[in-house]
C-alpha positions in Angstrom: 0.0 0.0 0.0 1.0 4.0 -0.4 1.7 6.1 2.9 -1.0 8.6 3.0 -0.3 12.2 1.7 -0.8 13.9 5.5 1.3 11.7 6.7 3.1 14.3 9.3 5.7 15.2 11.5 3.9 13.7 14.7 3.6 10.5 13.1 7.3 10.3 12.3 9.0 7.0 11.9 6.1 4.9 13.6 4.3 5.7 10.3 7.0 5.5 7.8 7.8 1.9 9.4 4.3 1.0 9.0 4.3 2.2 5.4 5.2 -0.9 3.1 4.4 -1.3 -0.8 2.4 -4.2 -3.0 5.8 -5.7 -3.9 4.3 -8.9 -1.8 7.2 -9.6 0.6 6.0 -12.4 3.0 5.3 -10.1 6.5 4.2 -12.5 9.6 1.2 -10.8 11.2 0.8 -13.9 13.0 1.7 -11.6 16.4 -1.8 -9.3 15.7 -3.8 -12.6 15.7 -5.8 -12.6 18.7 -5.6 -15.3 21.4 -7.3 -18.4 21.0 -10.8 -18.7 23.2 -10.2 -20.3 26.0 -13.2 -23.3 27.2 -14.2 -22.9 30.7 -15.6 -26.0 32.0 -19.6 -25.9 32.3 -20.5 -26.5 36.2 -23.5 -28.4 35.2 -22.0 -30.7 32.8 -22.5 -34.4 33.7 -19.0 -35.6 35.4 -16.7 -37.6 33.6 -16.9 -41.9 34.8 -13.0 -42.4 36.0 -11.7 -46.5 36.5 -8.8 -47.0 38.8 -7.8 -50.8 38.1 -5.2 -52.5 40.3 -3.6 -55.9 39.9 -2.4 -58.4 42.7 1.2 -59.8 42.1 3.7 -62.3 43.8 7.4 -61.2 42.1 6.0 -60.0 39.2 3.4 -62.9 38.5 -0.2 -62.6 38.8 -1.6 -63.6 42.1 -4.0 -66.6 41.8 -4.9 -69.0 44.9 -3.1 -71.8 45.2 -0.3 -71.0 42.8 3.3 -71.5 43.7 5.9 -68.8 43.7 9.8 -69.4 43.9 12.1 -66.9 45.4 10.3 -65.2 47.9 11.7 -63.8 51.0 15.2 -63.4 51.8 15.9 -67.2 51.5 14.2 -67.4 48.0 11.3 -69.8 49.5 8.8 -71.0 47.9 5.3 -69.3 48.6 1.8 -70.4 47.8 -0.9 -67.5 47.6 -4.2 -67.7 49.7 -5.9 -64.2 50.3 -4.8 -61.2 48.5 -7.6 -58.3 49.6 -7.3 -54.3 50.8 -9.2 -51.6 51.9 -9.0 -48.1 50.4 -10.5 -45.0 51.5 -10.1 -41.4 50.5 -8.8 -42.0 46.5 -8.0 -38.7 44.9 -6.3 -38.1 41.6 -4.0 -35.0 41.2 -4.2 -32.2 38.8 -1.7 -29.4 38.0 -3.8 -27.6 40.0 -4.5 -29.5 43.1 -6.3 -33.2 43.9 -9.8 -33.6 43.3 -11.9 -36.5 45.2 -13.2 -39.4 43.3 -16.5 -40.0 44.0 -17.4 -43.6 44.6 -20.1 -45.8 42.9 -22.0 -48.1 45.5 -21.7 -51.5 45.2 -20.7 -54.9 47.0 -17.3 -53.6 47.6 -17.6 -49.7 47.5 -19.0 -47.4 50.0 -19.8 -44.6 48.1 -21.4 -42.6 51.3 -17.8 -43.1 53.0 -15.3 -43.7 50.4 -14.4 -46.7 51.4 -13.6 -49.6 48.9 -12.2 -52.9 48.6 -9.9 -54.7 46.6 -10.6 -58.2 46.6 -8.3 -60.8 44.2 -9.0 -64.2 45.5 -12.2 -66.3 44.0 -12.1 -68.9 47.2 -10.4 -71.2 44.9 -7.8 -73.8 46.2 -6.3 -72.6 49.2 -8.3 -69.6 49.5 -11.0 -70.8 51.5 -11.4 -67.8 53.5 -13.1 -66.0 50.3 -16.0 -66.3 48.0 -16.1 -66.6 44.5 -16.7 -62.4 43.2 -13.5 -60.1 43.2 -13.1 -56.7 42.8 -10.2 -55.5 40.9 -11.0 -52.0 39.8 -13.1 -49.0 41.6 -14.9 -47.2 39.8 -16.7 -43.9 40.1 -17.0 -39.8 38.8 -14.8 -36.8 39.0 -15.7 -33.6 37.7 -16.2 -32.8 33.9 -12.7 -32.5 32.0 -10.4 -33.3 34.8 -6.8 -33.3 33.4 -5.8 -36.2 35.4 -2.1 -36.1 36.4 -1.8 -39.1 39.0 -3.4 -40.9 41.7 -3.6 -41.0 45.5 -5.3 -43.3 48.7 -4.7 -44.4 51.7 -5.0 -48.2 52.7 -6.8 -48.7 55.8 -10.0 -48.2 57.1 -10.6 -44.2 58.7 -11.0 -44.6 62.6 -14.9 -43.9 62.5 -15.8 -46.7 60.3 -12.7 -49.3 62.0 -15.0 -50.6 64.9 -17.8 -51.2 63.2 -20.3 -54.8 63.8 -18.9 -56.9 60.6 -22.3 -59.3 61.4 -24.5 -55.4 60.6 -22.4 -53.4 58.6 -22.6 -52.9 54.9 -20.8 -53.5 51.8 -17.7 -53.7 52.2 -17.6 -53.7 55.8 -19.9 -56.9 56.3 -16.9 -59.3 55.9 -16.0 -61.0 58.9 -12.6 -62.4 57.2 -11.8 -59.0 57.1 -12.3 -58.1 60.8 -10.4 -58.7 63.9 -12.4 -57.3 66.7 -13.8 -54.5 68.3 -10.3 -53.7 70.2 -8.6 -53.7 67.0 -10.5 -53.0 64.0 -10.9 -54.3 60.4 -7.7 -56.2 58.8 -6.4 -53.4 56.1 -4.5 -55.9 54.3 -4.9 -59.4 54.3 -1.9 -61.0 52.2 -1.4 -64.7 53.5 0.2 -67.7 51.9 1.9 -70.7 52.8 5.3 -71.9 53.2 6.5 -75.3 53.5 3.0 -76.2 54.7 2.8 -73.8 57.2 0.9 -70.0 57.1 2.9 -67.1 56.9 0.4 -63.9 56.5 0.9 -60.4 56.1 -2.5 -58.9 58.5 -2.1 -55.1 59.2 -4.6 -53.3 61.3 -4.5 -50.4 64.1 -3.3 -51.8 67.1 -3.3 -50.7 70.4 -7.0 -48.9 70.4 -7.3 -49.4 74.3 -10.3 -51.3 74.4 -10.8 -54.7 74.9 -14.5 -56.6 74.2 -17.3 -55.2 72.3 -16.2 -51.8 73.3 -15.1 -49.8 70.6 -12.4 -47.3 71.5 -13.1 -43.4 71.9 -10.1 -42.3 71.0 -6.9 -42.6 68.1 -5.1 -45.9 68.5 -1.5 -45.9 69.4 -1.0 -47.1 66.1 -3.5 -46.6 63.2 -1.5 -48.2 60.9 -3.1 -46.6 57.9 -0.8 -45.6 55.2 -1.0 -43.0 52.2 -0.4 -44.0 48.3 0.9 -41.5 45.8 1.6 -42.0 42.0 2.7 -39.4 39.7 2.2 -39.8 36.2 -0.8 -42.2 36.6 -3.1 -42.2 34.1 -6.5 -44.6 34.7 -7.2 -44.7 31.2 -4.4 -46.5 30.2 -2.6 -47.5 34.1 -2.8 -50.0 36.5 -2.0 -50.3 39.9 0.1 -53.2 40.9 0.5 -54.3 44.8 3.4 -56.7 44.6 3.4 -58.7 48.2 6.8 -59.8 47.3 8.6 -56.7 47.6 7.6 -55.8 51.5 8.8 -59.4 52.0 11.8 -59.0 50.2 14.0 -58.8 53.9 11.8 -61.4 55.8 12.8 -64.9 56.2 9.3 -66.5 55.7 10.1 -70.3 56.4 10.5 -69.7 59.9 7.9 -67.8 62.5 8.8 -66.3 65.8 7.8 -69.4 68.7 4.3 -67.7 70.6 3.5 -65.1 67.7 1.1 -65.7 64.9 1.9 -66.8 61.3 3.8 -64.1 59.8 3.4 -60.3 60.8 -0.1 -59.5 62.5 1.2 -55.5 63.3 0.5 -56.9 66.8 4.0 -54.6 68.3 6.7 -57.6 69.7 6.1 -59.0 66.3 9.5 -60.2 64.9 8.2 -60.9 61.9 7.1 -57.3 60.9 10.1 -55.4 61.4 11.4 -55.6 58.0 7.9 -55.7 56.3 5.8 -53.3 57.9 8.7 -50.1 57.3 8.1 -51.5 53.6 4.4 -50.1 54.0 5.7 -46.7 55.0 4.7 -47.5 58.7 7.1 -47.3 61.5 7.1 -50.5 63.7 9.1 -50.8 67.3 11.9 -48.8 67.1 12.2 -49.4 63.2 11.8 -46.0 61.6 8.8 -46.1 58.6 10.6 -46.6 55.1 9.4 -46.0 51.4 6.3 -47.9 50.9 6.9 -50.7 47.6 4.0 -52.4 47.9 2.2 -50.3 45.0 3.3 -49.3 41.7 2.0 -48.2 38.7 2.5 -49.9 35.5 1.4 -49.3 31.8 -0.6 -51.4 29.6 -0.9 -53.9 32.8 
């Protein structure tokens, strides 16, 4: 184009830069382009279903009942899977801009009033006569529409106002007496047993010392809740699975032999041999054994 005649003085080079000719050299003008709209998520859209699936493992295998596993322990023993079940409570997944609860469908094995869920692998199958036949390998339920999803979190356990419930009256998934101690201590957060060499060696955590004895439930914290927190960056539910691998919390424990006048395994119960290598693998201090990085969850792709 041709600079206008009244071009002037006050104009001065600002104008005469702006000035240019129909020669057609290639000027970007990409920089005057204005922004590109940005979509605010709609408050009453319908929330988006979200599927958190885990997967039960022994070394890296599958966990099924009654199968075999070599190498287990730190005397590589062989170890033959009979429960593999956990509570969850509280499951968030993280966004760049903070963590946003999931909110639970109801069902057998999800509270959705309480957030509470469990994970149930074994189909009371060979050994796992403790059981029944359904499992539940993957909660489900609804976060809010267009959630950019950038990990996972939840704690294992039970919170302390649903721990002393009655299992014989309580509701999915707190109806399961397999799955409860008793009133002094609470529900069994984990229940990972197996067999070694014919004899049991299980992995029960719980809260212990609650300071009630009987049908009592206590009134206050336990000494030890024993509930500990989850957290995977990077975890997409879309295409991720969570993998609890009982092999690596008992990597350090010699499972072929069992502390004379303690139960099979590690119970939490504190003067527990048995758990001071395994529960610190939970991320739960035990005795005088300082809590270490919990490996009993990972995530893993494409699982």
């Amino acid at each position: 184009m041709k600079c206008p005649l009244l071009t002037t003085f006050l104009l001065g080079a600002a104008s005469l830069a702006a000035c240019g000719d129909d020669s057609g050299d290639d000027h970007d003008h990409d920089h005057d382009a204005p922004d590109a709209a940005v979509v605010e998520p709609d408050a009453d859209a319908s929330p988006d279903p979200v599927t958190v699936t885990f997967a039960a493992h022994v070394d890296g295998t599958a966990f099924a009942c009654g199968q075999s596993y070599a190498n287990i322990g730190s005397t590589d023993a062989a170890y033959v899977g009979s429960d593999f079940r956990f509570y969850i409570h509280d499951l968030v997944v993280t966004t760049a801009t903070g963590d946003v609860p999931v909110t639970l469908d109801a069902g057998d094995f999800q509270d959705a009033e309480h957030g509470i869920a469990l994970l149930d692998f074994e189909d009371a199958t060979a050994n796992c006569q403790m059981g029944s036949a359904a499992t539940h390998t993957a909660v489900t339920g609804t976060v809010p529409a267009w959630t950019a999803i950038t990990g996972v979190k939840f704690k294992v356990g039970v919170p302390f106002d649903m721990n002393h419930l009655d299992a014989t009256t309580a509701e999915a998934p707190m109806n399961i007496p397999a799955m409860f101690w008793a009133w002094s201590s609470g529900y069994k957060f984990l229940k990972l047993d197996g067999v070694v060499g014919g004899n049991g060696f299980n992995l029960h955590l719980g809260s212990t010392g609650c300071g009630t004895t009987g049908s009592t439930p206590p009134d206050a914290p336990c000494a030890n809740p024993n509930v500990f927190e989850v957290e995977l960056a990077g975890f997409d539910p879309a295409a991720d699975t969570i993998v609890a691998d009982v092999a690596a919390v008992l990597a350090d424990a010699d499972i072929t032999v069992n502390t004379a006048m303690t139960a099979p395994g590690c119970m939490s119960f504190p003067g527990d041999p048995e758990c001071t290598t395994i529960l610190p693998k939970l991320g739960l201090p035990y005795g005088d054994t300082p809590a270490g990085t919990q490996v009993l969850f990972t995530a893993a792709a494409g699982e």
